[in-house]
N, C-alpha and C positions, 0 to 999 in steps of 0.2 A: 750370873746367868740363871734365868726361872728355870724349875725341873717340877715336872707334874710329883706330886705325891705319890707316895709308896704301895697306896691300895688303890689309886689309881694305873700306876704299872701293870701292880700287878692282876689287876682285870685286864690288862690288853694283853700278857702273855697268855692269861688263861682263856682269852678266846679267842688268840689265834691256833692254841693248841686242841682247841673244840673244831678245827673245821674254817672258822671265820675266815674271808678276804681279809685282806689290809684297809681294803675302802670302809667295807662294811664295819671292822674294827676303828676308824676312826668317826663314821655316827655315830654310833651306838656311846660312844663313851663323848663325845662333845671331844676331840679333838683333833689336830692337821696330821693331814697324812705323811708329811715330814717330820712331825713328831714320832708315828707310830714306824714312821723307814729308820729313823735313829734310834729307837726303842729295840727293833728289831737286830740293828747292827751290833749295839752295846752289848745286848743279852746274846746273839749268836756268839760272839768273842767269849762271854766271861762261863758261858755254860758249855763252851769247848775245852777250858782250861778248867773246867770245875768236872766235866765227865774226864777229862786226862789224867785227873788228881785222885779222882776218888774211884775211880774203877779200873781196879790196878791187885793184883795177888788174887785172880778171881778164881777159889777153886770147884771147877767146874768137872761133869762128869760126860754130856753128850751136848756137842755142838752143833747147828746148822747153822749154815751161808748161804745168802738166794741174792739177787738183786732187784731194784723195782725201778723201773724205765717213768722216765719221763722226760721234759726238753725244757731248755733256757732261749726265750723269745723267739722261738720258730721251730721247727719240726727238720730235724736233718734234710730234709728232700727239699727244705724250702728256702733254707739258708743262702745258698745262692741266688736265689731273688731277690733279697731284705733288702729294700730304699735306706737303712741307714743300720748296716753290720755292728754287729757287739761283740764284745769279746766273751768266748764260750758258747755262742748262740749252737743250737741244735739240741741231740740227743745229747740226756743228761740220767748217769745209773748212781743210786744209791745204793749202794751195799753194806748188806747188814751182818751180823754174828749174833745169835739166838742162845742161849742154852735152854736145853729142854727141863730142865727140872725145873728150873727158878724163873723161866722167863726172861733175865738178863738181857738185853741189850749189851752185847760186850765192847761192839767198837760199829764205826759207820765210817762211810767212808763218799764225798762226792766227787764225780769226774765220768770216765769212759766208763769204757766195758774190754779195755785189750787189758795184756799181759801185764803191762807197768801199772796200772791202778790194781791190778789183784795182785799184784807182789807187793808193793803198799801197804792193800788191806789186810792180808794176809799178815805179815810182816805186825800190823799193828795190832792184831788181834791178837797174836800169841805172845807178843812183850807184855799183854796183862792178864794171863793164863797162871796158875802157880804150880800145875800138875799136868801131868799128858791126858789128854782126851779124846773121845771117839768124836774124827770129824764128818759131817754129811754136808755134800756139797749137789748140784744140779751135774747134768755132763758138759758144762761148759769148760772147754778145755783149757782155756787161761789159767783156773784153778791146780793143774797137775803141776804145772814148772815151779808157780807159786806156793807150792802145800810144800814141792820137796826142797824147793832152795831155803824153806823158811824153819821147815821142821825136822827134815831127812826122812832118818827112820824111827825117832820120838813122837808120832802119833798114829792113831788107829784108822783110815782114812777110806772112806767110801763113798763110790757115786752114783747117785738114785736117776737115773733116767726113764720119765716117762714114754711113754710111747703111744700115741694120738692114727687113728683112721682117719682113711680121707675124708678131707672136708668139701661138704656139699656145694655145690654150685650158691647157693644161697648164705653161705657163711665170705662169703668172697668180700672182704675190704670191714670186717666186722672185726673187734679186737678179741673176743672169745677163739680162743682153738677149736678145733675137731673133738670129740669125745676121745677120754682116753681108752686106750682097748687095754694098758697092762703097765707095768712097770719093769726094768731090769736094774736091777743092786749089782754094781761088782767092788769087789774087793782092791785096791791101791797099793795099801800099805798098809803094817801090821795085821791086826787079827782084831777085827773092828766084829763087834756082834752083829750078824747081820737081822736078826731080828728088831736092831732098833735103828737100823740106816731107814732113814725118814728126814724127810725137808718140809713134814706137815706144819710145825709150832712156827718156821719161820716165816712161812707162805703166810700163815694166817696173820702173823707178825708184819706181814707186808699190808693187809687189809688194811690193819691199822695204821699204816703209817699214810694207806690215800684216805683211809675218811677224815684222817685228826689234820690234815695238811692241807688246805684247801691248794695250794702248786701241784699238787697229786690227782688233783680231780680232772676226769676227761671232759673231755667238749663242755669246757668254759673259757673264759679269758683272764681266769685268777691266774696261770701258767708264772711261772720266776721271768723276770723279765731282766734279771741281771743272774749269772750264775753264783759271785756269792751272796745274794741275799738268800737262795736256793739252799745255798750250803751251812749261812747262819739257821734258818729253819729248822732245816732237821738236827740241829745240836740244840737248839734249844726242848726241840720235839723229844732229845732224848734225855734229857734231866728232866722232863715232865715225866716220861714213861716210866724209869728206872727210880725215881725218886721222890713221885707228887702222887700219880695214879696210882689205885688201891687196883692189884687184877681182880680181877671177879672170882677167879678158883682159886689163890693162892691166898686170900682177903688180907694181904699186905702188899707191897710192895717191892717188884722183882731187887731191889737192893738189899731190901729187910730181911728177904728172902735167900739171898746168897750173904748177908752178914756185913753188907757194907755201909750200912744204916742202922741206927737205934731205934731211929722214929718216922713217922711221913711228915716228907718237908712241904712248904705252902709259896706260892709265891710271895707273899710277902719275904719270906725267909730269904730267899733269893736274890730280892730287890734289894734286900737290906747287906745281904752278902755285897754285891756289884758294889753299890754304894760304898763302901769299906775296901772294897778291890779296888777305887779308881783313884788315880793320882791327885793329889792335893793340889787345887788352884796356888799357883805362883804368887808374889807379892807384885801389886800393880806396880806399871812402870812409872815415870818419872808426869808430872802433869806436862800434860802439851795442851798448846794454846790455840782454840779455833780457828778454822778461816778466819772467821768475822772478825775476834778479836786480832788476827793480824793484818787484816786490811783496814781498820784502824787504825 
């Protein structure tokens, strides 16, 4: 079977991880868009299993949790109209785990936004925790059941809710909120410092996750048109972030940064990883004999 080259790969991870469409990633590099959908699948799988392996005893000191809305082939409200239903089709929430000092990516998570995906996420964040940590979460309430059935009374745990004035007649069907008029911090659990209950580094951690994703972008037609190719993305998205990208204030990378890295890895590195991760083609089967030569 042909397989594009290695530094050919790995330009098309690295620019689908800049932002690029899938389409536009298969111009620019001369190749089928079924190549770069299979490109896309291989690498979500193996960079799922490679952020599962290696971001694991993370000792962390202040956490945040936020999540970033988006949808798979329709928009909730439309879903009931779709000529031809998908599975997963509607809103679609990513949920992230920040650490504030390192920048970390700790865990992600694709699906809803109830209770059972934040007991999940929840759930999977803290099996790669090595220490108790102060957590900061939004006031979304799914997060309370989830923080205590996961952690009890082993973490330090608070919730930053904004608070937004009314919004003007003129902000009506716009995605921006109302301005905020203040914030309230309360306290959950333990004896969380409230001078550092803050959801800032993961909100902004959210930015990046719509500019580098071109599925995160609004009003275009890049949107995930299957939910996991949705959910291959942002795993791939996140052994770029945690493991390729240099942060700008931290000038290594948030793994280097929390100790779970020696060096900055390159896609090549990666490609060459998968390559060694897939299973060995089988010994061909027995010769079988054409049509033609059996209708002779």
């Amino acid at each position: 079977m042909n397989k594009l080259d290695t530094k050919t790969r790995a330009q098309i991870l690295a620019m689908l991880c800049e932002g690029a469409s899938m389409r536009s990633v298969s111009r620019l590099t001369d190749t089928s868009i079924n190549t770069v959908s299979k490109l896309l699948v291989d690498a979500g799988r193996f960079c799922a299993g490679f952020h599962d392996a290696m971001v694991r005893g993370v000792k962390a000191k202040r956490v945040q949790v936020d999540e970033v809305w988006s949808f798979t082939a329709a928009k909730e409200k439309n879903v009931a109209g779709m000529k031809k239903p998908v599975d997963g089709a509607g809103d679609t929430w990513t949920w992230t785990a920040i650490e504030a000092d390192t920048k970390l990516l700790i865990s992600h998570f694709v699906g809803g936004r109830d209770g059972e995906c934040a007991k999940w996420f929840i759930e999977d964040m803290a099996g790669r925790l090595a220490n108790r940590v102060q957590l900061t979460s939004d006031g979304h309430k799914a997060y309370l059941e989830a923080v205590e059935g996961t952690f009890g009374a082993d973490v330090d745990y608070a919730m930053l809710v904004k608070l937004y004035g009314s919004a003007p007649e003129s902000f009506k069907g716009r995605y921006s909120p109302a301005d905020c008029t203040g914030i309230k911090k309360t306290k959950i659990e333990g004896k969380p410092d409230m001078a550092h209950v803050s959801t800032s580094y993961v909100e902004r951690s959210n930015l990046t996750v719509r500019m580098h994703n071109r599925r995160f972008t609004r009003l275009t037609n890049a949107f995930s048109k299957k939910f996991e190719n949705h959910a291959h993305m942002v795993a791939i998205y996140a052994v770029w972030y945690n493991f390729l990208r240099i942060h700008k204030t931290l000038r290594v990378t948030p793994a280097m940064a929390a100790g779970l890295s020696d060096t900055i890895k390159t896609w090549e590195q990666i490609v060459e990883a998968m390559d060694a991760d897939a299973p060995k083609p089988g010994k061909r089967g027995p010769y079988k004999k054409t049509l033609e030569e059996i209708s002779n």
